[in-house]
N, C-alpha and C positions, 0 to 999 in steps of 0.2 A: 231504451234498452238498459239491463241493470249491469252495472260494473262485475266484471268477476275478480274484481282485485280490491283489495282498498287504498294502494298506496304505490306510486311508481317504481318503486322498489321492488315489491311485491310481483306487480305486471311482470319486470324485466327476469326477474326467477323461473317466473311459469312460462317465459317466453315468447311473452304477449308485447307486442308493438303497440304502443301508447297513441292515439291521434299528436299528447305531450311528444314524446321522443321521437314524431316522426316529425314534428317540425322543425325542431332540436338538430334532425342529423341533414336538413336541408337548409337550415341555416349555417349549419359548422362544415358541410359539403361533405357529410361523412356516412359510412352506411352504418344497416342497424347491425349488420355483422362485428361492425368496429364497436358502436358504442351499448350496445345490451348485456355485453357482460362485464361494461364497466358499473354502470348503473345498476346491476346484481349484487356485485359487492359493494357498492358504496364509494367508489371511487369518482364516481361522478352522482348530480342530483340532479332533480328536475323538481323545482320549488313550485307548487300547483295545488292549489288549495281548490277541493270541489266545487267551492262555494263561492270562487275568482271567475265569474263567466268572460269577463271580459279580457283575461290574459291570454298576450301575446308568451307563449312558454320558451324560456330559454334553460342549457345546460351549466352548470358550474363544476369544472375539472379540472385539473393541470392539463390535461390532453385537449382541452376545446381553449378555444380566444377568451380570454381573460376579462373577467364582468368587473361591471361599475355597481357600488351601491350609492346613494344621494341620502345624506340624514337631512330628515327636517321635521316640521313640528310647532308648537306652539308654545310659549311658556307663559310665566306670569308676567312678565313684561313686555311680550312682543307676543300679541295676543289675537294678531289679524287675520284670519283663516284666508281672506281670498288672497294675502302675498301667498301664504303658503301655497295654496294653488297655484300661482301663478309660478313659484319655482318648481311645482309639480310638472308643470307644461313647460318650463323649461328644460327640467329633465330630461323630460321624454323624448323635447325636439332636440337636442344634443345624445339621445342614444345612451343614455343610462338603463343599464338592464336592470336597476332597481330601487328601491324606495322606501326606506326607514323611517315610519310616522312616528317621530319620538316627541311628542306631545306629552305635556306634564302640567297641563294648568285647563280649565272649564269642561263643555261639554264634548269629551273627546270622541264618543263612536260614533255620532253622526258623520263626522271627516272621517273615518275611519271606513266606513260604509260606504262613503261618498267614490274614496280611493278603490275598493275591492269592486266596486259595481265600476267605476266608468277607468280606472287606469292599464293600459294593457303593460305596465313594468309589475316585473314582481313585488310584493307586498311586504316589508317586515315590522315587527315590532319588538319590543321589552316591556311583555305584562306586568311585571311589578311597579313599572313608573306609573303604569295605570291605573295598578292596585289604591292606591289613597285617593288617589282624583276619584276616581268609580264611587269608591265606598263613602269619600268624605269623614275619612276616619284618619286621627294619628298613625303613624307605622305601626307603635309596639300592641295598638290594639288589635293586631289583624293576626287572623291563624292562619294554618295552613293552609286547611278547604278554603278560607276565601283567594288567596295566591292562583289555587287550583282554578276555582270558580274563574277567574279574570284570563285566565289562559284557555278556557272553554271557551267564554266569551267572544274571545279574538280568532280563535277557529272557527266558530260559526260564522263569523262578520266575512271572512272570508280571506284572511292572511294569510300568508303562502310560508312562511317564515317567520319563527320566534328568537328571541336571544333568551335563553336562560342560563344564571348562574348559578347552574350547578356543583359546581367543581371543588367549592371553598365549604369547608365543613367547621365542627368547632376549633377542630388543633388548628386550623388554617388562623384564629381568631390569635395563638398565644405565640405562632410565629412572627405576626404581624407587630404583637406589643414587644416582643423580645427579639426582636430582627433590628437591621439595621437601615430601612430602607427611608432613603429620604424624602421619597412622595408618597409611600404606604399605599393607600388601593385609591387609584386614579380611575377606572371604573366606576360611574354613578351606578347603575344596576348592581355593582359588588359592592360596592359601598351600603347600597339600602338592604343589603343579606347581610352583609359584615353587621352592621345598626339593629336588624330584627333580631339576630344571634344574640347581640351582645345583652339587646335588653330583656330580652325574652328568656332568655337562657337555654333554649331550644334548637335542635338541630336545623340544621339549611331545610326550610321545608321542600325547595325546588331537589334535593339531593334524596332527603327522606323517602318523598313522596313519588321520586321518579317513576314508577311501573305505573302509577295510575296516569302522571302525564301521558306517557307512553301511549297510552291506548287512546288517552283524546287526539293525539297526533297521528294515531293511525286508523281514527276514524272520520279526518278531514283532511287525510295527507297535507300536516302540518311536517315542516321541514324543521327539524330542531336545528340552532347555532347554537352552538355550546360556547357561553359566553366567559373571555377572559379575564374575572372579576381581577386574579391577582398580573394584568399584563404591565409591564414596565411605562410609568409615567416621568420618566427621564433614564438619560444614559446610565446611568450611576448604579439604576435598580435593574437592567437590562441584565436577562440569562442568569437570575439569581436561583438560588434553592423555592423558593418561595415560586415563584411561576414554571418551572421546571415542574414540581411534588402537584401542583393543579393541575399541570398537562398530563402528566402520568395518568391523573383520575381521568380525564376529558377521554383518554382513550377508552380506559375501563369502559365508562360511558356510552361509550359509540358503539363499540358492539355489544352493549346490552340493548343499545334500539337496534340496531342492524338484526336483533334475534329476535324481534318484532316485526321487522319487515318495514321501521321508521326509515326515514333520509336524517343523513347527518350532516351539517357543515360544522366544524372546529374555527373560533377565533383566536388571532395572535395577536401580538405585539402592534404597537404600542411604540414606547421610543428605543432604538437598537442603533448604537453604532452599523457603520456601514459593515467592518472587516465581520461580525458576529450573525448577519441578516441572514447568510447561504446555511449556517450551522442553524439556526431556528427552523429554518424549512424543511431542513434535515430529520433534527429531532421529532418534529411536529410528523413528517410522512412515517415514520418509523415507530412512533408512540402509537400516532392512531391510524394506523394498516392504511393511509394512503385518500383517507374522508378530505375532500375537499377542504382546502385553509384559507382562512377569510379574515383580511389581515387591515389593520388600519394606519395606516403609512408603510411600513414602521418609518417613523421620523427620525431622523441620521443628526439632527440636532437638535439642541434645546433651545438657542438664542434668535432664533428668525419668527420671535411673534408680527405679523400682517404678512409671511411670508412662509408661512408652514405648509401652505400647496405646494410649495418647492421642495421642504425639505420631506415630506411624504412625498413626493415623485417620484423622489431620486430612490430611497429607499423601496418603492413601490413597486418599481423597474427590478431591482434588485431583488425585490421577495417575487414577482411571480414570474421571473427569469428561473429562477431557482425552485420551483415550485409550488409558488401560492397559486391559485384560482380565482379570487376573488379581492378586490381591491375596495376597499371604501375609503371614499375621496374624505379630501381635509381642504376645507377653506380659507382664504386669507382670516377669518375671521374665527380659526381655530386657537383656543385660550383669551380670546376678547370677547367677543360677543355672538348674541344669535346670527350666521348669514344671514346678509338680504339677497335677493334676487342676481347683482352683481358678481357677489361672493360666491352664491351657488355657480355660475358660469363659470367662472374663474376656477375653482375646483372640479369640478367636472371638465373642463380641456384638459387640466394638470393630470388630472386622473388614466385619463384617455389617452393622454400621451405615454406615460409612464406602463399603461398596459399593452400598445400597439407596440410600443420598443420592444418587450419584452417577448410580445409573439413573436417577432421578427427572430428573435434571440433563441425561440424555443424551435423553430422551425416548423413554428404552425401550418396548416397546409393553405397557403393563398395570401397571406396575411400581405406579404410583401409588393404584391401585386399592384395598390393602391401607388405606394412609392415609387416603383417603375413606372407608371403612368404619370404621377407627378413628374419623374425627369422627363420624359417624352415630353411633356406642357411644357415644363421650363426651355427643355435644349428649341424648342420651336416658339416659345417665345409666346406662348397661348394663354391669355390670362384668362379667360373664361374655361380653358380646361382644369387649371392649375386651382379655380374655387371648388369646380367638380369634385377634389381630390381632399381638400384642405378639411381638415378636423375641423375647423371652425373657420367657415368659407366668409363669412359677413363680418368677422373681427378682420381679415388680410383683407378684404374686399377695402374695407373704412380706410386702415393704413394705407394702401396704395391710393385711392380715389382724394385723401386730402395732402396726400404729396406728389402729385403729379409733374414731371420735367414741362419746362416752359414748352417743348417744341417736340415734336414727334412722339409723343408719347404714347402709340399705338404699341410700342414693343420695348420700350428702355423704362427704369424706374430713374425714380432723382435720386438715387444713390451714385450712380456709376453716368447714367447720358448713353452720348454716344460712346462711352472709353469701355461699355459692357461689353466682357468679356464673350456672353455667349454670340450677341452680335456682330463683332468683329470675326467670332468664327466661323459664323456662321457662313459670312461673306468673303471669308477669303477659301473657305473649302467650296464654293460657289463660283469662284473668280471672279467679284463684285469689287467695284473701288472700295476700301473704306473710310467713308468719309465724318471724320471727327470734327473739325473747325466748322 
């Protein structure tokens, strides 16, 4: 039967319930009363590419539980496609709602294809890292139709989600040389517009050329992310003129696809002091009328290289406490090197944590349920209920299984023995001897 809409945006105007949004509001346990006229305006998305048969659909909105993206990809040095799958699969079994194939070295859309036909997480990409690999061409030999051309591409393949950096135009180019900012565009995708601008001497083509994207997006209900070319790559450059004057534009932006009937997500920061995080979220809802924010940390510091899951946690907690939507994890191996398989785990709990705080924070509806269960395990002592519950049940399982108490250890860990607290209480609101020696 033929769609009458082109784009869930679109759907939720005419008042059409999505098979997308209805799964959406039985995952988030919400009706379509609550969420159809978020999804109207733009406040929420639903990333669903026609040509994603295998997507499991989820929402992205301040109002729904807070999503996980997972980057990954291949380069010229770490060049093995099945790890990559294999942290694909670990995405998935870890409950990441999503999936950033940021590939930049051989034959990219076979993985590409491979991901839209069998991954049921959402799909994203940054067609311009594509753009040289595809073509096999230098940067500055590339025009705009071909840019265009490689964003077609990736819609047809069947991606639910693009990052374009739109937002940096020429003047963006003579702030950058005559600003003060001590890491300049830490963004690779803004960095390779910054590099075609400067050599080319030609306007952003992704900015130029927007109306025609426009219409490829809204004829594969491609979800734009409006990519942070100029986002803060240390504390220093955090909430300057320079990424404030691109957000501004990012808004314009958004509702010229919203007058399309496109989905929007907006990206943020980057690195941000903790005290500045609540005021980005601020501006960002208020610049662009409320489009879903899709934030990468923000990292709260700059000196914790093998330990940057952390400090994007903390910050992470902090931005969609505050109103982000959308979290993309940082791995220990963020500023070192490509994650391995490890590093993807280790990022994604960190992630996960930092979002589930946050729902708790926002008064999600149910979110906290999980945790009340957990005490219930815990105050009875239940360690098989207690993995039931656990973000990551087979890393606590390991720790407890290889430190086990010499002696009774059906209910005590070797932290405490018999002197645990819950144990002792459990037996004296019981009227049980307690017996320690």
């Amino acid at each position: 039967m033929e769609r009458k809409y082109h784009t869930q945006m679109e759907a939720a105007r005419m008042g059409i319930v999505t098979p997308e949004l209805a799964a959406v509001c039985k995952k988030e346990k919400r009706s379509y009363e609550d969420l159809l006229p978020l999804l109207a305006e733009g406040k929420m998305v639903i990333p669903a590419n026609i040509n994603h048969k295998s997507l499991d659909p989820n929402g992205v909105g301040s109002i729904l539980r807070t999503k996980i993206n997972v980057n990954l990809g291949i380069s010229r040095d770490c060049k093995d496609y099945d790890i990559e799958m294999k942290k694909v699969m670990k995405a998935v079994e870890l409950g990441a709602e999503a999936i950033m194939d940021l590939s930049s070295h051989g034959d990219t859309q076979p993985f590409r294809q491979k991901l839209c036909r069998e991954c049921p997480a959402m799909i994203g990409t940054v067609p311009i890292y594509d753009s040289v690999i595809h073509y096999q061409r230098d940067l500055m030999t590339l025009t705009a139709q071909d840019f265009i051309d490689v964003i077609r591409l990736h819609a047809q393949d069947g991606v639910d989600f693009v990052t374009l950096h739109c937002g940096i135009t020429r003047k963006t180019l003579e702030q950058i040389r005559s600003g003060h900012r001590k890491m300049n565009i830490v963004s690779r995708g803004g960095s390779l517009v910054f590099a075609w601008m400067s050599m080319t001497g030609n306007e952003n083509p992704f900015y130029e050329y927007y109306d025609d994207i426009l219409e490829i997006c809204r004829e594969y209900d491609v979800t734009i992310s409006l990519g942070d070319a100029c986002r803060p790559g240390c504390l220093h450059d955090a909430t300057d003129g320079c990424q404030i004057e691109e957000l501004i534009r990012l808004g314009e932006l958004t509702e010229r696809a919203w007058q399309r009937d496109v989905q929007v997500m907006v990206e943020g920061p980057g690195h941000v002091p903790m005290d500045q995080i609540a005021a980005n979220m601020k501006i960002q809802q208020t610049i662009c009328k409320g489009a879903p924010f899709y934030v990468l940390g923000p990292l709260v510091t700059d000196i914790a290289p093998g330990y940057d899951h952390i400090t994007a946690a903390i910050g992470g907690a902090i931005a969609a406490w505050s109103g982000a939507a959308f979290l993309c994890y940082v791995t220990p191996a963020e500023h070192l090197a490509l994650p391995n398989v490890e590093d993807v785990h280790q990022g994604i709990i960190a992630s996960k944590i930092a979002a589930h705080a946050a729902d708790i924070a926002k008064g999600i509806p149910h979110a906290r349920e999980r945790d009340d269960r957990m005490a219930d395990a815990r105050q009875n002592l239940d360690w098989e209920a207690q993995w039931l519950e656990a973000i990551d049940p087979e890393s606590a399982k390991a720790i407890r299984e290889s430190r086990l108490p010499e002696d009774d250890h059906s209910d005590t860990c070797s932290m405490c023995g018999k002197f645990c607290a819950v144990r002792s209480m459990n037996k004296a609101l019981a009227g049980e001897l307690i017996d320690i020696l």
